[in-house]
N, C-alpha and C positions, 0 to 999 in steps of 0.2 A: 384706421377707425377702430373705437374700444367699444367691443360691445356685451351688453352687461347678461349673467349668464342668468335670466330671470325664466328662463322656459322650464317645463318637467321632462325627466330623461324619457325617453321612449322604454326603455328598458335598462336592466344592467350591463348592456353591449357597449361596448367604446364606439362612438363615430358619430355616434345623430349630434342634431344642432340641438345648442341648449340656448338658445339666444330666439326672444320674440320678433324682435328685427329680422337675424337672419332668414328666420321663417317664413317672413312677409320677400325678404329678398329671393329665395328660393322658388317661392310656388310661382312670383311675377318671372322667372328665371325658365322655369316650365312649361308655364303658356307658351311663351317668347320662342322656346325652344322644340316644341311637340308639333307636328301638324294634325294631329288629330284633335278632334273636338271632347276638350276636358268640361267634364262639369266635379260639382265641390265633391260628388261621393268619390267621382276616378284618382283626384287629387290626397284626399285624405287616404284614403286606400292607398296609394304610390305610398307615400311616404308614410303612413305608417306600420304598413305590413313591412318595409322592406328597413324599418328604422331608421328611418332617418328622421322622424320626428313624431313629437306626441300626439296623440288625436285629438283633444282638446285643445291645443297651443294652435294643430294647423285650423281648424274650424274656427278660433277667435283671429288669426291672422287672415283667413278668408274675408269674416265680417267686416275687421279691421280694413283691410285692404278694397274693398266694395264701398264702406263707409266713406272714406278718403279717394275715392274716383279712383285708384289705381287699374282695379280692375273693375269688369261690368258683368252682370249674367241675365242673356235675352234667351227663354224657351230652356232655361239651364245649363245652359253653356257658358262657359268663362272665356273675356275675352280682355285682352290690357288693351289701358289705354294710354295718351301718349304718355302720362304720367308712370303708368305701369310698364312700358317701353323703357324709359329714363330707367327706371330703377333697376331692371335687368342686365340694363348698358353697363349702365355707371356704377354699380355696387356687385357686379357678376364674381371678383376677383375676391369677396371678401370669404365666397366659399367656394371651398379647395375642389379642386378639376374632379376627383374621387365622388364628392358627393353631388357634384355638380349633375356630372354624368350616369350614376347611379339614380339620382332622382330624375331626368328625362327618361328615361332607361323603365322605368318601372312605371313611366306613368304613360308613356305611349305601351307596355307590355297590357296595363290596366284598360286603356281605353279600347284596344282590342278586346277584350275578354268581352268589355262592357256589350262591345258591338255584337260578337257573337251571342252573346246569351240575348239579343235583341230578334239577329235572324233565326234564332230556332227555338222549338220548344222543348226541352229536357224536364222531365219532373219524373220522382219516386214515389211509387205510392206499396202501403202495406198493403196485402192482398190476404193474409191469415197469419199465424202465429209461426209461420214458417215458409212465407216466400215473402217477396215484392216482387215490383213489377217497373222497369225503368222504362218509360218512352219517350218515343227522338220522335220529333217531327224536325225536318231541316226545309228550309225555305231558302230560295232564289235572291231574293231584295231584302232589303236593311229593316223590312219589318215582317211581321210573323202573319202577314195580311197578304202577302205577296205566292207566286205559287210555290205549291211542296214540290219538293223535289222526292222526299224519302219521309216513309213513317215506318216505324219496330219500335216494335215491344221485346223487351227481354226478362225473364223470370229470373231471378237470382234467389241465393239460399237469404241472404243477409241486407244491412243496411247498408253496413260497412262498405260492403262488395259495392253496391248499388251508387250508392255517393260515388264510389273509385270509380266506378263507367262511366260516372255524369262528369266528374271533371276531367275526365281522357276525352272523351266526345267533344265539350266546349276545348278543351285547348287545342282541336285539331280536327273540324267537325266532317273536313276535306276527305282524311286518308278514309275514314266509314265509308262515306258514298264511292272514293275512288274502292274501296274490296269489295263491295256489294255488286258493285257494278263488272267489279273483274269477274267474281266467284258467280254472276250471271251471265254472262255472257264468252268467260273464260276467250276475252279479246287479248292476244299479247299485246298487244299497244299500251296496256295498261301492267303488264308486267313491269319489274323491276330490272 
């Protein structure tokens, strides 16, 4: 199959798709392929932070692809249907194994993120012309309504710094409560 290269490059990196088709082939290729629950932000985000396609191109292949029953979105979640099935099946070969798996790959890594920033609460706040102040609240269940497990506050010089603890925390909000809980209770069970 010839397909015509009518998408915008994501960037000047080689690899992304430049084809509005493929694009529609891809994202139906990622549902198909994620167990996790994708909605259109986890999706554009995969694929366009990790370049493989433009953000504009994927967001009109979403509508596109909703338009024409491929896919459906109940409560914000994207789900295919059998039409959206078909197209995953039967056009999966037209993009190469590389981006295939690259884009699963980024967008189960995305809907995790998603989830975690669901169970916890992370924000930075300025506190004077020379501190902030990052707080974790971490919670137990998939919403931030469920119980705390852990709340801290930490003062940093900068924002910089501050941002840098908020994305260590969300990408692993486990090892904080598993040190808190060693350096209190200094359990070896929890050593290393």
């Amino acid at each position: 199959m010839d397909f015509k290269l009518d998408a915008y490059p994501v960037d000047d990196t080689v690899g992304g798709i430049r084809s509005t088709e493929k694009i529609k082939i891809i994202i139906c290729y990622i549902i198909a392929n994620t167990d996790a629950s994708l909605t259109r932000d986890s999706i554009q985000s995969a694929l366009y932070d990790n370049a493989i396609a433009h953000y504009f191109e994927i967001s009109q292949a979403i509508d596109d692809l909703l338009r024409v029953g491929a896919i459906t979105e109940e409560n914000g979640i994207l789900s295919l249907s059998d039409k959206g099935i078909q197209i995953a099946n039967d056009l999966k070969d037209e993009i190469s194994v590389y981006i295939r798996n690259k884009a699963v790959r980024a967008a189960a890594l995305t809907a995790i993120y998603e989830k975690r920033c669901k169970e916890n609460n992370v924000s930075v706040t300025k506190v004077d012309s020379k501190k902030y102040r990052l707080d974790i609240s971490m919670h137990s269940g998939l919403d931030k309504n469920s119980d705390e497990l852990i709340r801290l506050s930490v003062f940093v010089a900068d924002d910089t710094q501050a941002q840098a603890m908020k994305q260590s925390f969300i990408n692993n909000p486990v090892k904080l409560y598993e040190k808190v809980i060693e350096a209190l209770t200094d359990d070896p069970t929890f050593k290393e």
